[in-house]
N, C-alpha and C positions, 0 to 999 in steps of 0.2 A: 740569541745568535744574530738577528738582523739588527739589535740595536750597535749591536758590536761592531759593526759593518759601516753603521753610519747612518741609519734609516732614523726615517721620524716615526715613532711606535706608539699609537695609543691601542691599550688595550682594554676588551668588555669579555668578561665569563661570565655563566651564568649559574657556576658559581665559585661567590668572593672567593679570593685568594690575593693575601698580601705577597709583597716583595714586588710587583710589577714597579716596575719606574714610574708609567705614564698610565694613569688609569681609568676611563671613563662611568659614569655612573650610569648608563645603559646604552642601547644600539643606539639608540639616535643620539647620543651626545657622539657619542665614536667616530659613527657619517658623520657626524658634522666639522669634526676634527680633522679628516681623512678624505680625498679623493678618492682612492685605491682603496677596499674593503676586502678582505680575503677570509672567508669562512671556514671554520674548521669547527665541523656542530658533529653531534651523535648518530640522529638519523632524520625521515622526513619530518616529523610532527616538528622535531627541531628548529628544522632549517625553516617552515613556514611559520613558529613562531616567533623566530627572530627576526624573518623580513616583513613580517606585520609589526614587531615594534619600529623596524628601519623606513619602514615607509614613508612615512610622512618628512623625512627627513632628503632622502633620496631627489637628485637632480639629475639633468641629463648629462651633466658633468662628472658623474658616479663612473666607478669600475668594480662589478663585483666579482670577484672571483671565488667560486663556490666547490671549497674541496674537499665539500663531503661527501661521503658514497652512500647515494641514494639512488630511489628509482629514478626510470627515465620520463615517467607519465611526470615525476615532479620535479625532474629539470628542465622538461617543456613549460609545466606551470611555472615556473619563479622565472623561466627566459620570457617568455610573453608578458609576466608581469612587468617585468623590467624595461618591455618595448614600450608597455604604457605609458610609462614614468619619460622613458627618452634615454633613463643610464644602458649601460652595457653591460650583458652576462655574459662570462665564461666557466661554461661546464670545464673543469679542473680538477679531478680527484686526483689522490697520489697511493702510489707504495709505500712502506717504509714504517716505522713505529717510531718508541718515543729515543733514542738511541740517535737514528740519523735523521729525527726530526733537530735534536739538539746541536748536532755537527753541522745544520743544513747541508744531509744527503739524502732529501726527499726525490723520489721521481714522479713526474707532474706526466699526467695523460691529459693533453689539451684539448678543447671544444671549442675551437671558436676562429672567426676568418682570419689568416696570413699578418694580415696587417692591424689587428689588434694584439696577435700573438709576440710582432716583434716591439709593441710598445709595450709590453704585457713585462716583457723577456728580463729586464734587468732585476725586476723586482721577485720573480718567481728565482731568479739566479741567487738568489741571496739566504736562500732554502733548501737548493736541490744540489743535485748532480749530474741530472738528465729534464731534458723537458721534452719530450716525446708531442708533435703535435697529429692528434688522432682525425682531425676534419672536423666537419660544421658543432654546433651546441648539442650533445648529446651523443655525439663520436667517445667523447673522453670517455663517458658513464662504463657506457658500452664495454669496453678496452679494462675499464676498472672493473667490472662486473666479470668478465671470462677470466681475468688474472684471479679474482676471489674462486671462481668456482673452478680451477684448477688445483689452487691448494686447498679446498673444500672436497676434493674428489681423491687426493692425495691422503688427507687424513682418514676419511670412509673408509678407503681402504685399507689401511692399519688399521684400522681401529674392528675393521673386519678381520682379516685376519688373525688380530691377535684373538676375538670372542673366539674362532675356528676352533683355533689351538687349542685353546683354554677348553672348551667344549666336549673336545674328545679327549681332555687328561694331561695335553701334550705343553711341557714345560716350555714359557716361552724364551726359557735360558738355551733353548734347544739350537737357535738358531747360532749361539755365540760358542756352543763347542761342537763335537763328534765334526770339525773341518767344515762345519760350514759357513760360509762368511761370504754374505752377497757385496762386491765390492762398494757399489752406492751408499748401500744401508750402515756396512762398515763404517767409512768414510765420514760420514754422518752422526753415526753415534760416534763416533772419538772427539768429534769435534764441538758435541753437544755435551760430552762430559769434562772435556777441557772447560768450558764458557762455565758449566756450573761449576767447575773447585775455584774459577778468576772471582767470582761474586755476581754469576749473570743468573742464578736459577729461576729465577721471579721476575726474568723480564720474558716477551715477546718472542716466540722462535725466529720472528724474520731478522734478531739480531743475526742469524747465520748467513744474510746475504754478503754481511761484512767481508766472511772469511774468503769469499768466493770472486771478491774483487781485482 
C-alpha cells in the first residue's frame, strides 16, 4: 500500500516471503537503506531481537517507529537504548488487523514529543486513518494496552456467559427466539453473519470496525 503511494520501501521479515519488490537480507541492511524504520514484530523477545540485529547499524540520523504491542518496562528499554545511539524512538502501536492494514486504515496511538509527531506525520499517513497523539514515549503503549484490555474483558464476558448457559442446560439458541433479542448483540451478529457468507470467516473480528465507519 505505501509503495503504491510512492514511498521508497525496503522490506526485512523474519520470515522469508517472496513477492516484496525491495527486499533486504537482514535489519541492518534495511537501516541502512532507510532513515525512517517502522516496526511491526510479534511481541518483546521480538522486538529486542531485531534491535540487537539493527544496532550496530543505527545513527543519530535513524527514526524508529516501533508498532508493536508490548510492554511498557520495554519501551522504556529500546527508548533509552535509542538515546544511546543519538536516533529517535516513537512508542507507536495501532488498532486495526490485516484488512485496514492493507487499505492503509491503521489507527496509530502516538509516544513521542509534538514536533517529531508532525515530522513523523506524513509517513504514518500513508497507513492509517487516524493518528491519535497520546503524549511522551510510552503514552502510546498505555492507550494500546486499555484498548486490548477492553475487548479482552468484552470476550470474558461471552465467553462467560455462554459457559452459564450451557452449565445449567440452557440452549444458547435461547437468546435468538421466545422475543428475546438484545438490540447490540442483535446488531452484531447480523452483521458478523453477513462478513462470513462475503468470504470473511477466517479473518479477524476487528474486520467489524469497517462496518461501523
Amino acid at each position: 500500500h505505501m509503495i503504491s503511494l510512492g514511498d521508497d520501501v525496503t522490506v526485512w521479515n523474519r520470515t522469508p516471503r517472496e513477492g516484496y519488490p525491495r527486499t533486504a537480507a537482514s535489519p541492518a541492511d534495511a537501516v541502512r537503506a532507510s532513515r525512517i524504520i517502522q516496526i511491526y514484530l510479534k511481541d518483546r523477545d521480538a522486538c529486542l531481537e531485531v534491535f540487537e540485529q539493527m544496532r550496530g547499524a543505527l545513527t543519530p540520523e535513524h527514526v524508529i517507529l516501533n508498532h508493536s504491542t508490548i510492554d511498557l518496562a520495554t519501551v522504556d528499554k529500546l527508548s533509552l537504548m535509542c538515546s544511546g545511539i543519538g536516533c529517535t524512538y516513537v512508542d507507536c502501536p495501532f488498532t486495526g488487523s490485516r484488512m485496514p492494514a492493507e487499505k492503509g486504515e491503521l489507527v496509530y496511538y502516538a509516544g513521542t514529543d509534538s514536533s517529531t509527531l508532525e515530522r513523523m506525520r506524513p509517513v504514518l499517513e500513508h497507513s492509517s486513518k487516524d493518528i491519535l497523539h497520546a503524549g511522551g514515549v510510552g503514552a502510546g503503549t498505555v492507550v494500546k494496552l486499555v484498548t486490548n484490555m477492553i475487548s479482552a474483558t468484552m470476550v470474558q464476558s461471552l465467553s462467560e456467559a455462554l459457559a452459564i448457559t450451557q452449565a445449567y442446560g440452557i440452549s444458547p439458541q435461547l437468546a435468538a427466539e421466545k422475543g428475546i433479542q438484545p438490540p447490540v448483540a442483535a446488531l452484531v451478529s447480523s452483521i458478523m453473519d453477513r462478513l462470513c457468507r462475503e468470504g470473511h470467516a477466517e479473518e479477524d473480528f476487528g474486520c467489524l470496525a469497517e462496518q461501523f465507519d
